[in-house]
C-alpha positions as a printed Julia matrix, in Angstrom:
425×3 Matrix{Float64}:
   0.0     0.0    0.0
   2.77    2.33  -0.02
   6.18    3.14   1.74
   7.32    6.45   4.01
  10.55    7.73   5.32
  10.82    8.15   8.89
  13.16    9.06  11.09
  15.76    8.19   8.36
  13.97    4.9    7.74
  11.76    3.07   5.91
   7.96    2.29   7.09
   6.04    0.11   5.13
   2.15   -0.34   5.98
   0.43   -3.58   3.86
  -2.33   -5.92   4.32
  -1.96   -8.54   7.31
  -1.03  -12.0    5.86
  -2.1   -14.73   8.59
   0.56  -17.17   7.72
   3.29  -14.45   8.29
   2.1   -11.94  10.51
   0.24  -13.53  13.24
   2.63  -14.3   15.64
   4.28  -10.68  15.54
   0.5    -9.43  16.17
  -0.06  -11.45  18.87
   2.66   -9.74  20.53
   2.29   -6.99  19.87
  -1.37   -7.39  22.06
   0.75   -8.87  25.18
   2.98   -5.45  24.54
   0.67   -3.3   24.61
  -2.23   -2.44  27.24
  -5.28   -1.97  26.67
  -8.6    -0.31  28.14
 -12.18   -1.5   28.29
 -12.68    0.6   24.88
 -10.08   -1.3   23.55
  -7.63    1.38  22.19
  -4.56    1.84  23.32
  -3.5     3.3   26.82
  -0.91    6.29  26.51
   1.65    4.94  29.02
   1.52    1.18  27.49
   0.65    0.74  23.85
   1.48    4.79  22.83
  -1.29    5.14  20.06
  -0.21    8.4   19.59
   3.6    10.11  18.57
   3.05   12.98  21.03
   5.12   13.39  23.67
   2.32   13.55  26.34
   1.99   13.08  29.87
   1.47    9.19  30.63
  -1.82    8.33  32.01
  -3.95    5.23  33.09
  -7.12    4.1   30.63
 -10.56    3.76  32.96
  -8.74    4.32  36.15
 -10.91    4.63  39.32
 -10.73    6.46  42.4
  -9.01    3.33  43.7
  -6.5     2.86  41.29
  -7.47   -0.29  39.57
  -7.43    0.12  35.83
  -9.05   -2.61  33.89
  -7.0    -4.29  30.99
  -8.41   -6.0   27.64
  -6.64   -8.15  25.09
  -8.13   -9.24  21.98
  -7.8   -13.04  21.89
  -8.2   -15.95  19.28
  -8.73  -14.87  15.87
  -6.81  -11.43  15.07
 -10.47  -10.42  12.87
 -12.84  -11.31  15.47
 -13.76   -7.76  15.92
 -13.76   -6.45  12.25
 -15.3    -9.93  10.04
 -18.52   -9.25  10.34
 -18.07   -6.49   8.31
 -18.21   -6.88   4.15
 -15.28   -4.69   3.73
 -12.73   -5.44   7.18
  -8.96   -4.9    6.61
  -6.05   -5.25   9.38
  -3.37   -3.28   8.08
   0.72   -4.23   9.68
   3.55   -1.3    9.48
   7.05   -3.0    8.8
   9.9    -0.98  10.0
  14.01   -1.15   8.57
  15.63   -3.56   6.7
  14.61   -6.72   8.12
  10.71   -5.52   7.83
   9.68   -6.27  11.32
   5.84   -5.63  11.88
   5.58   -3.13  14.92
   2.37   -1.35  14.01
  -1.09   -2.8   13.56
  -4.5    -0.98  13.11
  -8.1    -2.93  11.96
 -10.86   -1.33  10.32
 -14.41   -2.06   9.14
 -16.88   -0.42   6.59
 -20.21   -1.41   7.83
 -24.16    0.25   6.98
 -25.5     1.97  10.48
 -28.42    4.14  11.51
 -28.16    7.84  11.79
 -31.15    8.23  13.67
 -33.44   11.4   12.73
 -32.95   13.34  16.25
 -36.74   14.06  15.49
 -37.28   15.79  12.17
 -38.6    14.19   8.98
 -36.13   16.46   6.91
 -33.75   14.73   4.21
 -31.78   12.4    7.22
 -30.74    9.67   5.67
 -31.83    6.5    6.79
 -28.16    4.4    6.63
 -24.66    5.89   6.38
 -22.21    3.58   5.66
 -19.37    4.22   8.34
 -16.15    3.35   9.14
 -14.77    1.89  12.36
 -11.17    1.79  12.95
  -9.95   -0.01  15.67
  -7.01   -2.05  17.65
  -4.34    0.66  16.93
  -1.03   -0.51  18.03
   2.98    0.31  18.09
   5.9    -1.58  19.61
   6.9     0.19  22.42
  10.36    0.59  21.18
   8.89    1.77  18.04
   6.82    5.29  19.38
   7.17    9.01  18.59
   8.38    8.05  14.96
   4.81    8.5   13.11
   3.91    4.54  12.61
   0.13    5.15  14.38
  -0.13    8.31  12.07
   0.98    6.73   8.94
  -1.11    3.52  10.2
  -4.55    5.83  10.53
  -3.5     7.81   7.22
  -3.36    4.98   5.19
  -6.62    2.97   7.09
  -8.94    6.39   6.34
  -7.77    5.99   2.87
  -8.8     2.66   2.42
 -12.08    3.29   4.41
 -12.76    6.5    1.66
 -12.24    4.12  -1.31
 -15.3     1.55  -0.14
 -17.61    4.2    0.45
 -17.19    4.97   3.83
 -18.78    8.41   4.52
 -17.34    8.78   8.09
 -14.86    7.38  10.56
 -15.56    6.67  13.87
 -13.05    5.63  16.68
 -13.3     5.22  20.38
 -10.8     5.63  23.3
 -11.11    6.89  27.09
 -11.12   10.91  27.96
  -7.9    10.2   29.96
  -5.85    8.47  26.8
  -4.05   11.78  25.68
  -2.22   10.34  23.49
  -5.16    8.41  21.42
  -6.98   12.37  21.39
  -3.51   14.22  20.26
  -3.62   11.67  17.74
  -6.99   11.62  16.34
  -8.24   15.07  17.07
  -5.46   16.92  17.13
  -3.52   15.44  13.83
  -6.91   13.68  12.14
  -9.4    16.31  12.87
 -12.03   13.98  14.15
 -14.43   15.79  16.9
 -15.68   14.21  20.04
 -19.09   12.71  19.45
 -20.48   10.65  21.89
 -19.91    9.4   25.56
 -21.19    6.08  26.02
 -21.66    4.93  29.75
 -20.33    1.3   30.66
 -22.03   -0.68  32.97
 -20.3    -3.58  34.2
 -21.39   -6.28  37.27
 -19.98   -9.37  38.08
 -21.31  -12.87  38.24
 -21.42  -14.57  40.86
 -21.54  -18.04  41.74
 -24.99  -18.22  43.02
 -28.55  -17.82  41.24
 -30.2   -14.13  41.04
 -33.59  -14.46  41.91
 -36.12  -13.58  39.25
 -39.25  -11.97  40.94
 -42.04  -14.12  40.51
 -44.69  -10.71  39.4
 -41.96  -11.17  35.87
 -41.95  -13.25  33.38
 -38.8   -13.81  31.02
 -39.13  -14.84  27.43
 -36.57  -15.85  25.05
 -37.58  -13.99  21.73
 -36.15  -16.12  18.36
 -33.56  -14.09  16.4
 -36.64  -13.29  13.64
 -38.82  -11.94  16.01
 -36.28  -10.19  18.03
 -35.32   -8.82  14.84
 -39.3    -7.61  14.55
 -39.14   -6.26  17.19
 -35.97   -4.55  17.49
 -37.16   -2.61  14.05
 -40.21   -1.7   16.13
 -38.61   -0.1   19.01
 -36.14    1.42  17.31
 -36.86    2.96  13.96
 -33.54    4.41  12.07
 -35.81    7.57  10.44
 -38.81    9.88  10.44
 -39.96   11.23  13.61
 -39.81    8.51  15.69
 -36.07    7.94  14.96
 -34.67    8.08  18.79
 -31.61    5.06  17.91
 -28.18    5.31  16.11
 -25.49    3.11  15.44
 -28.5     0.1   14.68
 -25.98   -1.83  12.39
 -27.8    -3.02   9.04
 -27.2    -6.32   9.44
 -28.88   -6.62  12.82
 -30.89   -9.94  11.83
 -27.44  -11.32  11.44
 -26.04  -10.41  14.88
 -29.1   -12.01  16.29
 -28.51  -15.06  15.0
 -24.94  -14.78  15.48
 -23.43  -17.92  17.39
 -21.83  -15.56  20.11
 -25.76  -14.17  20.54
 -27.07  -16.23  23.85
 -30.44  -14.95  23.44
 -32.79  -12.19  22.95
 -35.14  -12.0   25.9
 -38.03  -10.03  27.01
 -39.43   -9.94  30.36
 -42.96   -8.51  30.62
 -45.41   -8.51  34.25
 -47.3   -11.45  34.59
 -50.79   -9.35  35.18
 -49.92   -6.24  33.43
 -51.8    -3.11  35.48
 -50.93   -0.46  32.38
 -51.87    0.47  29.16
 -49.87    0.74  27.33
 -48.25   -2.31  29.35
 -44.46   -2.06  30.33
 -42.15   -4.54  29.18
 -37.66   -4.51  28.73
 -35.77   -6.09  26.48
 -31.75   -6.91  25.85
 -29.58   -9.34  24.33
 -27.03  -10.92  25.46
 -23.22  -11.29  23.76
 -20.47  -13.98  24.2
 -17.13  -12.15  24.58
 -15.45  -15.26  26.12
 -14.11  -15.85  22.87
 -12.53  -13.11  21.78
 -11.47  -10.82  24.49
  -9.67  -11.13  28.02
  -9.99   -8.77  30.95
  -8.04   -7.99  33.5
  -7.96   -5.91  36.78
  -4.71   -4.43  38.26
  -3.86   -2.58  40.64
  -5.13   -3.77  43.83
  -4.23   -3.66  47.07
  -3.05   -6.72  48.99
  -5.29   -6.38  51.45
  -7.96   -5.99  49.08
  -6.99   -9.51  46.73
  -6.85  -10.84  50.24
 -10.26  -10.16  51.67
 -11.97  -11.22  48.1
  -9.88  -14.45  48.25
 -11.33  -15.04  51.46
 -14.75  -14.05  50.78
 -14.55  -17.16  47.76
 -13.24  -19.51  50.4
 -15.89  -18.97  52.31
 -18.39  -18.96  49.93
 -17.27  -22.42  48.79
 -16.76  -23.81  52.11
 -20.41  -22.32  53.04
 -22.42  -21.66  49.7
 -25.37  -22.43  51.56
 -24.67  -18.36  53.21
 -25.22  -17.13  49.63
 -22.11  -14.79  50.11
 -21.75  -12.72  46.8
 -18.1   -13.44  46.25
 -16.12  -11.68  43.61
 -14.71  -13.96  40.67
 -10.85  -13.7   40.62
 -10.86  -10.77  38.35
  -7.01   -9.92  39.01
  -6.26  -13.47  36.55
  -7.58  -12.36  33.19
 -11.52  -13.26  32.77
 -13.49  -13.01  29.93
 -17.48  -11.15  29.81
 -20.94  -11.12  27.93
 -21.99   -7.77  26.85
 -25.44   -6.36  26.86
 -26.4    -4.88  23.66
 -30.17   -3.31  22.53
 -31.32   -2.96  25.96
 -34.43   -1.21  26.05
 -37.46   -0.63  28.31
 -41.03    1.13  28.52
 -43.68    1.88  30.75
 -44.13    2.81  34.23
 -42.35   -0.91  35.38
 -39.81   -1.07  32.51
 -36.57   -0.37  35.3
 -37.8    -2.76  37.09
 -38.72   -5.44  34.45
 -34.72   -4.09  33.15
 -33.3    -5.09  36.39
 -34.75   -8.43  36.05
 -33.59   -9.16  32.63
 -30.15   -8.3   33.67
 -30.64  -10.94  36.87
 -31.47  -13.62  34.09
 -28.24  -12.18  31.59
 -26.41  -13.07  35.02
 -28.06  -16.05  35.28
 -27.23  -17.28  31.54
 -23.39  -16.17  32.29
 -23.08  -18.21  35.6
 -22.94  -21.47  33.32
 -19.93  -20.32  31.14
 -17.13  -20.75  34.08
 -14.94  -18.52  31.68
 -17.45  -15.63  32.18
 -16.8   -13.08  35.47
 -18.48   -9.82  34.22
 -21.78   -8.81  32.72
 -21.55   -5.21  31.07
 -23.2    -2.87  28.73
 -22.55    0.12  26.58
 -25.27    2.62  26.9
 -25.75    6.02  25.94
 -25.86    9.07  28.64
 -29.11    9.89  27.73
 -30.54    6.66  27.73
 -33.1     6.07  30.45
 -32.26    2.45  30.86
 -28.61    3.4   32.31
 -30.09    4.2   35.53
 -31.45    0.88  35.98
 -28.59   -1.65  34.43
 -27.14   -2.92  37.54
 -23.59   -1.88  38.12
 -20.23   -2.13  39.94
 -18.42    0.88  40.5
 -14.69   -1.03  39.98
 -16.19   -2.8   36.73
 -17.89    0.72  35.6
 -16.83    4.36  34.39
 -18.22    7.09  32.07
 -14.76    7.88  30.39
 -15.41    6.74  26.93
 -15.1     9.16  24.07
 -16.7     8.09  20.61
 -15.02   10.51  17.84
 -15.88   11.12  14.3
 -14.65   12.18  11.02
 -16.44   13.08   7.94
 -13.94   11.25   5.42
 -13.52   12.71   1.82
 -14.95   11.46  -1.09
 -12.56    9.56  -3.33
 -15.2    11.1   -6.66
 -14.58   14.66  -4.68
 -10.77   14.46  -5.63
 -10.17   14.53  -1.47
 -12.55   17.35  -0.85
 -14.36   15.53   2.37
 -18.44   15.74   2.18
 -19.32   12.88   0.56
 -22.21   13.0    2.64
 -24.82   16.1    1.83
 -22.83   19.59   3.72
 -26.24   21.1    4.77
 -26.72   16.96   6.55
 -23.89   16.67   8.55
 -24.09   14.28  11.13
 -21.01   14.86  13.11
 -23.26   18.12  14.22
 -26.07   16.21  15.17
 -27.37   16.4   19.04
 -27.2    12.59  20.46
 -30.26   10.25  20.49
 -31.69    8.66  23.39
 -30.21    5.52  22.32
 -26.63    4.49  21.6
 -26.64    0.72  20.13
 -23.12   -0.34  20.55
 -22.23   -3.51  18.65
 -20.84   -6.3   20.64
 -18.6    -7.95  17.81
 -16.97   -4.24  17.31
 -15.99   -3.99  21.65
């Protein structure tokens, strides 16, 4: 795809080739830290070439960052996507790989943010994702060459914006994307994370759950959320939504609805739930002794005496994997509370998978469920930053607006609902 000077040598960003590239990768995921967003953290993985002051990704009050690391197969995040890429930098003579950066072109939702004007129903957008640089390989422009050349391949299928995601604290990710790239902070998603514990959550007997099959959940999903006209309160709804429902990674859709409904219109929540086991590791650090000791304890005892129902914490300092909440929605008067039981029965689904410690969710700030999606303030945080690009137009000769200028959506105020796409984490 092309070859740069730098730094008095030569950089050379091409297409991954699984045979040949996997192992150097792989490694370069141990290298390199990651947060819950999955981009890179400024003191580990350097995602930007600033010289910046090093900081911790989703750090808490108590100083336990949370760590991810994309496991299994390197495209897990990016092949659902017709047009996916992973694009390796080689660096010198001997062409080692110490840069890698994925990216997807997928159809989404714009949402109408109320008005019937021209808003187009899908935009096809551009994700780029999994940025990472050798950390004996920073400050010499590999993650700016790496984005460079991954916008221009995003431009030439279509793609009428770019969208990345990283923490508030990362400064390096922002010097690089906003301050070198342009792109403009667009959304704050809120995540919501919980963990499982060993025992049952009790499902109030006034609920009833139902598991919805990926058709009907599909139905109904394009009910509750409509992607245009006035009604158009959801964005991000990926076009292909049918298909995630029936993914293999998709444990269920499920609705829970009141067993005598009291309402009319009667309330009702729904959410589905996401294997993550598979493709991503977490990992808490950070703790105290005496904290790893008192939760170590609290599992002894809770094996030695399960009949006490103590709610002991999985070993979440060993790396642990999650299922994500995605399309959570609820209505009426009882809909938190209908919510809260759905997410006691996601809980309940992720207690059989012994590789699964944390439920979580992506939700929007201004999304009414947030405030009733259980949470855990170590396994939580509202530091995400979504940011966005309008990319030029490959038939504008570079001029960016392939998408109508008096339409832009990178101005548009954010819906009530941010669907985050669980393959994409």
């Amino acid at each position: 795809m092309g070859e740069e000077k730098m730094a008095g040598k030569m950089v050379k960003v091409r297409e991954f080739i699984m045979e040949k590239d996997l192992p150097a990768v792989e490694e370069l995921e141990h290298l390199c830290q990651a947060g819950l967003s999955g981009d890179d953290q400024a003191d580990n993985a350097g995602a930007g070439d600033e010289n910046v002051k090093k900081t911790k990704t989703k750090k808490k009050k108590s100083g336990m960052p949370v760590y991810v690391e994309q496991i299994g197969d390197p495209f897990a995040r990016v092949r659902h996507a017709p047009d996916h890429v992973i694009l390796v930098a080689e660096y010198g003579d001997d062409e080692q790989v110490v840069g890698v950066i994925k990216a997807c072109v997928r159809m989404v939702s714009r949402g109408g943010g109320g008005s019937l004007r021209k808003t187009k129903k899908y935009v096809k957008a551009a994700c780029l994702l999994g940025l990472r640089v050798s950390p004996s390989h920073r400050r010499l422009g590999i993650a700016t060459e790496l984005v460079r050349r991954a916008e221009e391949w995003c431009a030439a299928r279509g793609a009428a914006y770019a969208t990345m995601a990283t923490t508030a604290s990362n400064a390096a990710s922002l010097a690089l994307f906003e301050g070198r790239f342009a792109y403009a902070r667009f959304r704050r998603p809120l995540f919501l994370g919980h963990p499982v514990h060993r025992h049952r959550a009790r499902v109030p007997r006034a609920h009833r759950v139902l598991q919805l099959p990926p058709p009907i959940a599909a139905a109904t999903y394009a009910a509750l959320l409509p992607p245009t006209g006035a009604a158009a309160a959801a964005e991000f709804v990926p076009a292909d939504l049918p298909a995630l429902l029936g993914h293999k990674l998709t444990r269920g859709t499920f609705l829970a609805v009141e067993r005598s409904p009291g309402a009319d219109p009667p309330s009702f929540a729904v959410l589905s739930v996401y294997d993550a086991t598979r493709s991503l590791s977490f990992r808490v650090g950070g703790a105290p002794p005496l904290l790893r000791a008192s939760l170590a304890a609290a599992r002894a005892l809770d094996r030695r005496a399960p009949w006490l129902r103590v709610p002991s914490v999985p070993d979440v300092f060993r790396p642990f994997g999650a299922y994500l909440l995605y399309g959570v929605h609820m209505s009426g008067p009882s809909g938190p509370a209908l919510l809260r039981t759905l997410c006691r029965h996601a809980h309940n689904v992720a207690r059989k998978n012994p590789a699964c410690a944390v439920v979580a969710a992506d939700i929007g700030p201004n999304d009414p469920a947030a405030a009733a999606v259980p949470q855990w303030q170590s396994f939580s945080c509202n530091e995400d930053v979504w940011c966005v690009k309008k990319l030029p137009s490959v038939a504008d000769n570079g001029n960016a607006g392939n998408d109508d200028d008096d339409d832009d959506w990178t101005a548009a105020p954010p819906p009530d609902v941010l669907f985050v796409d669980p393959r994409e984490f």
